[in-house]
C-alpha positions, 0 to 999 in steps of 0.5 A: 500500500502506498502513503497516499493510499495509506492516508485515504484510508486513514482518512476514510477511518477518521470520518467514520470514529467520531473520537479517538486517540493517536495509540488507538489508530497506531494500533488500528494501523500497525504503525509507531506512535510517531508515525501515525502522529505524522500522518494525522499531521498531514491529514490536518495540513490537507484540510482534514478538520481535525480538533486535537484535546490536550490531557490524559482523557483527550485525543482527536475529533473532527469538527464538521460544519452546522448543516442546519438541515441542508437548507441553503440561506436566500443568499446563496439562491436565487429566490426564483426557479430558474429550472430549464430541461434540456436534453442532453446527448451522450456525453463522454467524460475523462478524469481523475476520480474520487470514492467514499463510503457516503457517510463520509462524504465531508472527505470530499471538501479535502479530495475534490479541490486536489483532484482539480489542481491535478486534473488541470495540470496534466489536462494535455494528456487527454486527447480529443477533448471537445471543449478546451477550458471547460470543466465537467464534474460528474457526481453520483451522491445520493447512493451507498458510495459517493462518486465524483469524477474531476475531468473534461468532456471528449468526443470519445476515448479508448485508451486512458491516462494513468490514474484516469477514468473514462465514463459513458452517460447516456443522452437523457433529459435533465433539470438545468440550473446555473449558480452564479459566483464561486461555490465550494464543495459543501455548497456544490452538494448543499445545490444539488439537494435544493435542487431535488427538493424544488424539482420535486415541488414542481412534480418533477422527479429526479433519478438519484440513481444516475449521474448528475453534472456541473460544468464550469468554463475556465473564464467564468464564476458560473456552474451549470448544475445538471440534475438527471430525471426520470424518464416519467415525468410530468411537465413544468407548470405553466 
C-alpha cells in the first residue's frame, strides 16, 4: 500500500470514529506512535478538520460544519426557479476520480479541490477533448458510495491516462440550473439537494440513481448544475 493510499484510508477511518486517540489508530494501523502522529499531521495540513484535546482523557475529533438541515440561506439562491430541461446527448467524460463510503462524504471538501489542481495540470494528456477550458464534474451522491469524477468532456476515448477514468452517460433529459459566483464543495452538494427538493415541488422527479453534472468554463464564476430525471415525468407548470 502506498502513503497516499495509506492516508485515504486513514482518512476514510477518521470520518467514520467520531473520537479517538493517536495509540488507538497506531494500533488500528500497525504503525509507531510517531508515525501515525505524522500522518494525522498531514491529514490536518490537507484540510482534514481535525480538533486535537490536550490531557490524559483527550485525543482527536473532527469538527464538521452546522448543516442546519441542508437548507441553503436566500443568499446563496436565487429566490426564483430558474429550472430549464434540456436534453442532453451522450456525453463522454475523462478524469481523475474520487470514492467514499457516503457517510463520509465531508472527505470530499479535502479530495475534490486536489483532484482539480491535478486534473488541470496534466489536462494535455487527454486527447480529443471537445471543449478546451471547460470543466465537467460528474457526481453520483445520493447512493451507498459517493462518486465524483474531476475531468473534461471528449468526443470519445479508448485508451486512458494513468490514474484516469473514462465514463459513458447516456443522452437523457435533465433539470438545468446555473449558480452564479464561486461555490465550494459543501455548497456544490448543499445545490444539488435544493435542487431535488424544488424539482420535486414542481412534480418533477429526479433519478438519484444516475449521474448528475456541473460544468464550469475556465473564464467564468458560473456552474451549470445538471440534475438527471426520470424518464416519467410530468411537465413544468405553466
Amino acid at each position: 500500500m502506498t502513503k497516499t493510499e495509506r492516508l485515504i484510508e486513514l482518512m476514510m477511518r477518521v470520518y467514520e470514529k467520531p473520537r479517538f486517540t493517536v495509540d488507538e489508530m497506531a494500533t488500528e494501523f500497525g504503525v509507531s506512535y510517531r508515525t501515525m502522529l505524522r500522518y494525522l499531521h498531514e491529514l490536518s495540513g490537507m484540510g482534514v478538520p481535525l480538533y486535537a484535546e490536550p490531557g490524559r482523557s483527550g485525543g482527536y475529533s473532527l469538527l464538521l460544519p452546522l448543516r442546519h438541515g441542508n437548507k441553503i440561506t436566500a443568499q446563496r439562491m436565487l429566490h426564483r426557479d430558474p429550472f430549464q430541461r434540456i436534453v442532453r446527448p451522450e456525453t463522454c467524460v475523462v478524469g481523475l476520480e474520487f470514492q467514499a463510503p457516503f457517510t463520509a462524504v465531508f472527505m470530499a471538501q479535502v479530495m475534490i479541490p486536489r483532484l482539480w489542481t491535478e486534473l488541470k495540470r496534466r489536462q494535455h494528456e487527454i486527447p480529443r477533448q471537445k471543449q478546451a477550458g471547460v470543466w465537467t464534474g460528474v457526481v453520483l451522491s445520493r447512493q451507498r458510495l459517493y462518486h465524483y469524477v474531476a475531468g473534461v468532456e471528449v468526443s470519445y476515448y479508448d485508451k486512458l491516462p494513468d490514474d484516469m477514468i473514462g465514463l459513458t452517460l447516456p443522452a437523457r433529459e435533465y433539470a438545468q440550473y446555473t449558480h452564479h459566483g464561486k461555490v465550494d464543495r459543501v455548497q456544490s452538494d448543499e445545490s444539488f439537494l435544493w435542487m431535488i427538493d424544488k424539482l420535486k415541488l414542481r412534480g418533477l422527479m429526479p433519478d438519484l440513481s444516475a449521474y448528475a453534472l456541473e460544468i464550469q468554463a475556465e473564464n467564468s464564476s458560473n456552474i451549470n448544475m445538471y440534475v438527471p430525471l426520470c424518464h416519467e415525468t410530468s411537465s413544468f407548470p405553466g
